[in-house]
N, C-alpha and C positions, 0 to 999 in steps of 0.2 A: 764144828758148826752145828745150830743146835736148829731142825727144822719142823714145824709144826704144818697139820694137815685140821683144818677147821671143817664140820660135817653142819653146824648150825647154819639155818641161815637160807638166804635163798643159793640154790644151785648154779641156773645158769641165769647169764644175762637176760633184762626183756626183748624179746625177736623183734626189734622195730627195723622198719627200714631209712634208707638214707645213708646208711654208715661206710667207712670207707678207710681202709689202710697205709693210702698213696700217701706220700712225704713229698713236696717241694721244696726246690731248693732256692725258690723265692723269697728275697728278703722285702717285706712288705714294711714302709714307716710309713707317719705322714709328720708335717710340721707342726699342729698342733696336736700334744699328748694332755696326759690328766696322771697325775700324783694322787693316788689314795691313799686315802687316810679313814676307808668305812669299813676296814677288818680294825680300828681300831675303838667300836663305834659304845665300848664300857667305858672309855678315860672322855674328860673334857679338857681336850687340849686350846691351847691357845694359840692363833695364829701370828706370826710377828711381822713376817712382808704383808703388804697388801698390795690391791688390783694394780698394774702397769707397775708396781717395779722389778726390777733387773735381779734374778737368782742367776744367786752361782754353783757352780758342784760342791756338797759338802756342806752347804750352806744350812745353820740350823732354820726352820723353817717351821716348826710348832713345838710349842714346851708343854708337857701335863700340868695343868692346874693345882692339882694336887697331891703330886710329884715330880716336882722339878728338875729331876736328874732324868727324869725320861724323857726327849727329845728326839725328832723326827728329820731330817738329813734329807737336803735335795741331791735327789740321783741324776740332775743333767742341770743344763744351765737355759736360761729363756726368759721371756717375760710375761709374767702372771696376768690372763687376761680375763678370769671369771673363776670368783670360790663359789662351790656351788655344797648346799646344807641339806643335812637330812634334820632325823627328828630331831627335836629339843635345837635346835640351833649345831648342831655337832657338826665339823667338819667333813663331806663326803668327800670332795673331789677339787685338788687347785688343777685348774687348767693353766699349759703354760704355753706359750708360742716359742719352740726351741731354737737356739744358738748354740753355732759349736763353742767348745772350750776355748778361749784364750790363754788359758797357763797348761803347764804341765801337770796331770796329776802323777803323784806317786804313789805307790801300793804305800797302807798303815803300817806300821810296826807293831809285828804279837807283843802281846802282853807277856811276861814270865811265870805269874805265878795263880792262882784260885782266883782270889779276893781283885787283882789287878784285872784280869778278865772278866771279870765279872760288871765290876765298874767301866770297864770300854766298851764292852756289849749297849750300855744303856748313853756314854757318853758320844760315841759315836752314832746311836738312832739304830740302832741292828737289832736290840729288845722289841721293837714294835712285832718282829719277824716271828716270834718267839709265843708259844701260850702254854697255859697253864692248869693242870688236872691237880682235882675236880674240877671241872666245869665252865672247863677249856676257855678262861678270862688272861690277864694280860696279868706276863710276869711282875714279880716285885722282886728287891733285892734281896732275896732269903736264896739260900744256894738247894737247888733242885737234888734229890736222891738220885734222879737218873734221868737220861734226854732219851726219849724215841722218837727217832727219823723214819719217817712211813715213804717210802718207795714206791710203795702199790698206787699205780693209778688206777683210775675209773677204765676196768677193763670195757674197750671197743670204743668208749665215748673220749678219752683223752691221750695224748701223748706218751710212749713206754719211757720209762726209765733213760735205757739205750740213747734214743730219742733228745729226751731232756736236757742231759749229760754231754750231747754230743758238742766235740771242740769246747767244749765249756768244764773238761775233768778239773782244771786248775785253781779253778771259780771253786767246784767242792771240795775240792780236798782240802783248800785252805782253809774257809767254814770249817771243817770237820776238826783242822787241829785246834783252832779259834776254841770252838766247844768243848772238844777233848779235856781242856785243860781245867775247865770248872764241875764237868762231872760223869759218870762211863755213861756211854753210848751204846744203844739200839738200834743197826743200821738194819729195819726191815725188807727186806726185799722179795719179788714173787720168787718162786719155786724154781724157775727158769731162768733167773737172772744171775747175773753174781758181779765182785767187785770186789778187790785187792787194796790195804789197806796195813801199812805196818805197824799204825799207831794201837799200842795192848789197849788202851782205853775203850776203842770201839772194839763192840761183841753184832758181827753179822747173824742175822738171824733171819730165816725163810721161812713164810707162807704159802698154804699151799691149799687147793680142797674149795670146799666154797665162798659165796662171794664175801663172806664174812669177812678174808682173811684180806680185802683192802681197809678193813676201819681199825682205825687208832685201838678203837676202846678195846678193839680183841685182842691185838697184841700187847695189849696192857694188862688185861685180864688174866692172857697165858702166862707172861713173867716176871709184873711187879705189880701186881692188885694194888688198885685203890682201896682204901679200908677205912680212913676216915677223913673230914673236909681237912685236916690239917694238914693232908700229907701236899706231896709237891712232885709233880712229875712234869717234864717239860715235851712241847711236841711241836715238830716241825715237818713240812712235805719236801721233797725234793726241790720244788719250787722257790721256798722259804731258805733253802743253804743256797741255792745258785744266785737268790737276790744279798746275802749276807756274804759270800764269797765275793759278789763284783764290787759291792763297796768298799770292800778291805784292799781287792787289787787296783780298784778306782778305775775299772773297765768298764764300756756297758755292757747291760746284759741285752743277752738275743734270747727271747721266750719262743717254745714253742707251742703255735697251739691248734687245734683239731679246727677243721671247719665243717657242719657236719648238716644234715637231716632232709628233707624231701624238700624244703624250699630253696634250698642250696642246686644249683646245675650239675648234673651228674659228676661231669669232668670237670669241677673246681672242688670234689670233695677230698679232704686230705686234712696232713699237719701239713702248717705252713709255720718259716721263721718270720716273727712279727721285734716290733719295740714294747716293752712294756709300758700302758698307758695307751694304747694307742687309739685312732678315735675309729668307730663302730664304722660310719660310711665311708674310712678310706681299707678299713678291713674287707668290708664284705662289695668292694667295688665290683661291678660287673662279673658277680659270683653268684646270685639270687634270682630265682624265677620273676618274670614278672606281672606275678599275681598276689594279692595280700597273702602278710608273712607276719607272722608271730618271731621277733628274737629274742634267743636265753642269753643268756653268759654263764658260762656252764655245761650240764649234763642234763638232760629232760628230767631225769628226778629231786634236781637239786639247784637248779637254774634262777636265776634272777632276770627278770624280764626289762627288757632296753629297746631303747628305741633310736634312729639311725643318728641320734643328737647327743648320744650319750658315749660313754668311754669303757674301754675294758680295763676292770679293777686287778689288784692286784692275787686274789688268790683265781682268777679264770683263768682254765688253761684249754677252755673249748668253749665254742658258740655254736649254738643249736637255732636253726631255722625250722619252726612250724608252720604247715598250712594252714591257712585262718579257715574256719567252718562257723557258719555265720549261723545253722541251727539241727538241731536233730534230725534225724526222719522221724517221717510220722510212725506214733508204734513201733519206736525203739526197742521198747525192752519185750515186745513178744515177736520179734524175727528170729529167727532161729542164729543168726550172728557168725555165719561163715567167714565172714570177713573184717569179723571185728576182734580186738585183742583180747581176752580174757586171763586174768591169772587167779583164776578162783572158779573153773570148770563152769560159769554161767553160758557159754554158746560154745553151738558146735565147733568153733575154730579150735578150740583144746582138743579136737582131733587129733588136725594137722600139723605137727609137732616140728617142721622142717620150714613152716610156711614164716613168713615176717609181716607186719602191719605198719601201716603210716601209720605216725601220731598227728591230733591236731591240738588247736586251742582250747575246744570243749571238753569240761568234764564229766559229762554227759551225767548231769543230776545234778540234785541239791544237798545243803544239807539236809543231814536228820539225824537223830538219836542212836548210839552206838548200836552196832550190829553184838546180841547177845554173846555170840561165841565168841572167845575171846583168839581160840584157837586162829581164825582167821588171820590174826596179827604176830603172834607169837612166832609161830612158821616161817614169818620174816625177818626175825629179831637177828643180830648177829651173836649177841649173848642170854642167857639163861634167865630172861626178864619176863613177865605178866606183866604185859602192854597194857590191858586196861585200868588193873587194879594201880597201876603205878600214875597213868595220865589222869585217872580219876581222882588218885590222894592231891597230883600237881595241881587241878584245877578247882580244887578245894584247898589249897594251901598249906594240907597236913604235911611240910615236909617229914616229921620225925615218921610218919607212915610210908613217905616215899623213900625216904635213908634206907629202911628198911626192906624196900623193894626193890633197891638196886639203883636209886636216884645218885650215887656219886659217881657211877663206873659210864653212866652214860652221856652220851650230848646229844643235840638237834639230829647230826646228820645219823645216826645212826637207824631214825625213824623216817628215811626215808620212802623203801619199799614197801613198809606198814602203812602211810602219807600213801604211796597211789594205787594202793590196789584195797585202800580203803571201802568199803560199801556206803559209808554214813558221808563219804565225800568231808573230814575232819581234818584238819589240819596240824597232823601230832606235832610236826616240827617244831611248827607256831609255839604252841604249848609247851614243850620242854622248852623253847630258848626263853620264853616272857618268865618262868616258872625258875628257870636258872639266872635270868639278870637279877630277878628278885629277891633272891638267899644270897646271891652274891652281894647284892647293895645293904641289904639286912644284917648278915651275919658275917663276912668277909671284910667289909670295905675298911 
């Protein structure tokens, strides 16, 4: 077993407070959930039921416009009572009012062979599950050189592995022979974990060292480089085989997920077992201070902001409650900042190295023009990248200048830590994802 130790990168996690390690064994639904469909937000799918009719399990429920063999599969049965659109008209979210099953389901039958998995993958809707390096877009039917399964969660902010996993082995292991069959596997896991596996196709491999070593793009780096947009590399999160495992056994799945941050009640912080979809105010019921609150879906560096009318999407596997701070103090930036976070030695709180900080809503600043040293960014990279020279060629659209700076091997999330301990208050993320939908619709599509 082949284990890697990552030095790049940030160290340790940010010292926030709110956080919390408690597990419930609380199973929390509620009767109206939401079907996502905005991790798939590069394809224009079409919808086929509309508002008030009757889904069933299994049921095809949107076809790619312009790939018709990719098709999207209702995970429960109910009645569609509001689609709700993001940009361009693209499908974000069907809500359903749920019903139990009236028939029996049975587990799928494996495929036998490459070519036959491959095609069941997309004909039963389990491709959506699935993305694609460079530039982490939605598979096609070309057979991948190798699948990496990332294991590492968002250490302190989301669900362990252990956790994930838990009563649900069945759900992955079956996933795992599913994918086995069409190409070897990268089962990454942290340093401390492990898991037993007879299938030769999967190669376990461990991370270990700094926080670099939960991002895809590192353990892609260390053992199958991207080298040009043509190649193919496939990746999935623990999350991604437990939802492709219960499809194939036709069971539901039980999510687990973090509830987390200082607007949260002390003693309601923890993982909790939820339904997937399920809606934001029967989650965070009688669990919230009652004082205004910012909610993420998500990690605070990587969170998407919702509000008590919206749903939790399919790749969330933690909700983060902020304290709303309606404005600065007067003469912010010349207190001396005891008690404020800094990860770039601006106040004396970089003393006190044991202490933790509330996050709030404010960014405390505007934009403005990139901070000269680039250093400031780089120190966060998980891989061997010049953040500016690279976001600079993105934001000028020289990609053959950003190929050359390392534009295939990375994604959005990888810029997250560079994103908030930003000085210029810039939005790297933004930037790579608008910069990579753009060479994808250009030069890929």
């Amino acid at each position: 077993m082949k284990e890697f130790i990552t030095r790049r990168g940030r160290k340790k996690q940010i010292p926030v407070q709110g956080l919390s390690s408690s597990f419930f064994n609380t199973q929390i639904t509620s009767t109206t959930r939401c079907i996502d469909l905005s991790h798939c937000a590069d394809r224009k799918m079409k919808l086929i039921p509309l508002v008030g009719d009757l889904i069933t399990n299994n049921q095809i429920l949107a076809v790619d416009k312009k790939m018709k063999e990719r098709v999207f599969r209702a995970p429960f049965c109910g009645n569609i009572t509001e689609i709700k659109y993001g940009e361009f008209r693209r499908i974000n979210h069907i809500v359903v009012a749920t019903q139990p099953s009236k028939t029996e389901n049975l587990p799928l039958p494996l495929p036998n062979s490459q070519e036959e998995a491959l095609n069941f993958l997309f004909d039963k809707g389990l491709s959506i599950f699935i993305k694609q390096r460079p530039f982490n877009r939605s598979i096609d039917k070309s057979l991948p050189r190798s699948i990496f399964i990332n294991c590492i969660e968002s250490h302190l902010f989301e669900p362990t592995f252990n956790a994930q996993i838990d009563k649900q082995e069945k759900c992955f292991s079956i996933a795992l022979s599913l994918l086995a069959k069409i190409a070897p596997i990268k089962l990454v896991l942290r340093s401390e974990d492990s898991f037993d596996t007879p299938l030769k196709e999967i190669e376990v491999i461990k991370f270990g060292g700094s926080l670099a070593a939960e991002k895809t793009s590192t353990h892609i780096e260390y053992i199958d480089p991207i080298l040009s947009d043509k190649d193919n590399v496939w990746t999935l999160s623990t999350l991604d085989i437990l939802y492709i495992g219960s499809m194939l056994l036709q069971t539901p799945l039980e999510k687990k997920v973090s509830i987390l941050g200082e607007g949260v009640i002390p003693e309601c912080r923890g993982t909790y077992r939820v339904s997937p979809g399920i809606a934001i105010k029967e989650l965070l019921r009688d669990k919230v201070l009652n004082r205004p609150t910012t909610i993420l879906a998500g990690t605070p560096l990587k969170g998407k902001l919702l509000s008590t009318d919206d749903y939790l999407g399919h790749p969330h596997q933690s909700v983060f409650v902020l304290l709303e701070k309606k404005k600065r103090k007067f003469l912010y930036f010349f207190r001396p900042g005891t008690d404020s976070l800094t990860l770039t030695n601006t106040y004396l709180s970089k003393l006190f190295s044991s202490k933790k900080f509330p996050l709030f809503n404010l960014q405390n600043g505007e934009k403005r023009p990139f901070v000269v040293d680039g250093r400031v960014y780089d120190k966060e990279m998980p891989l061997k990248i010049l953040t500016i020279p690279l976001i600079k060629a993105l934001m000028r659209k020289d990609f053959a200048a950003a190929i050359d700076l390392g534009f295939l091997k990375i994604i959005d999330e990888d810029f997250v830590f560079s994103t908030f301990i930003c000085p210029s208050k810039i939005d790297l993320c933004k930037i790579v994802r608008d910069a990579t939908n753009l060479y994808t619709q250009e030069y890929l599509a």
